[in-house]
C-alpha positions as CSV (number, residue, x, y, z in Angstrom):
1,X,0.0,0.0,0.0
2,X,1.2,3.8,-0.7
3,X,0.4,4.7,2.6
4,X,0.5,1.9,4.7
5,X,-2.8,0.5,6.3
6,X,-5.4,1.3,7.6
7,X,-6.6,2.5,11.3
8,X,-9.6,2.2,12.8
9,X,-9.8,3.6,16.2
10,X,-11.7,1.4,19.3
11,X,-14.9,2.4,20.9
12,X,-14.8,-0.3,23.4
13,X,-10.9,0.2,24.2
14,X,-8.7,2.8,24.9
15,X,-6.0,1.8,23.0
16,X,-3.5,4.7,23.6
17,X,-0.2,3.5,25.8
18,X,-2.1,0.5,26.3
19,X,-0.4,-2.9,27.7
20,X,-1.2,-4.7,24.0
21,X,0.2,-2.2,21.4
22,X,1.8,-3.8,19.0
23,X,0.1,-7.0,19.8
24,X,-1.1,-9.0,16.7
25,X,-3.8,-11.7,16.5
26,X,-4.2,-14.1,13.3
27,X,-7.8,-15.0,13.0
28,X,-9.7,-17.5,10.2
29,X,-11.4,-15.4,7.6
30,X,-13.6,-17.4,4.4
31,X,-12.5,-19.2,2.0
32,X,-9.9,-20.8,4.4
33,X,-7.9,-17.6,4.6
34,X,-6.1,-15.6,7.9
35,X,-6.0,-12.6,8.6
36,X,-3.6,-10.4,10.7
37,X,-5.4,-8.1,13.1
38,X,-3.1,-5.5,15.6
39,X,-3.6,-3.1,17.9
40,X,-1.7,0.2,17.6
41,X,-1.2,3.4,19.7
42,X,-4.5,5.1,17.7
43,X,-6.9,2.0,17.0
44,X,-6.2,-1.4,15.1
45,X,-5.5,-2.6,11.6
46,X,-6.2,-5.7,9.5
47,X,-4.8,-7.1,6.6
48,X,-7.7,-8.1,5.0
49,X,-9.6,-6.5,1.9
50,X,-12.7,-4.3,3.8
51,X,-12.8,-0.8,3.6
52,X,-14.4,-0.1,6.7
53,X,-13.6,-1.6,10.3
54,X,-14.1,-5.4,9.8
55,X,-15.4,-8.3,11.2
56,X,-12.4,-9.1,12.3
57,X,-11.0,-6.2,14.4
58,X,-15.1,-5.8,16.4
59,X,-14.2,-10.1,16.9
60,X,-10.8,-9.0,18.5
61,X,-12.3,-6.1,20.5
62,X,-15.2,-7.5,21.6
63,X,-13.1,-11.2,22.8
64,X,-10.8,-8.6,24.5
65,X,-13.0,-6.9,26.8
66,X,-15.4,-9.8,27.2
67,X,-18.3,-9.1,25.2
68,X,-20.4,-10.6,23.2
């Protein structure tokens, strides 16, 4: 990517100096693929090919704080 990817920032975590920064998940996606999910300083990223905050990322945030 040009600019690198994309950040979509929490609303269930603040993720700012948070213990997990830089953390990355891998998590099963369709069609047998994975997909790389990590938090940064202003919100989490994923590799996969959505243009707006994914399944992925709300299944990491919601697993992280204990929601369903």
């Amino acid at each position: 990517m040009k600019y690198g990817p994309k950040i979509f920032p929490s609303e269930l975590i603040n993720t700012r100096k948070h213990w997990a920064v830089d953390t990355q998940w891998t998590v099963d996606g369709s069609n047998n693929r994975q997909y790389t999910i990590k938090m940064l300083d202003n919100g989490f990223t994923c590799d996969c090919p959505a243009f707006k905050k994914c399944k992925h990322i709300k299944s990491i945030e919601t697993n992280f704080v204990g929601e369903e």
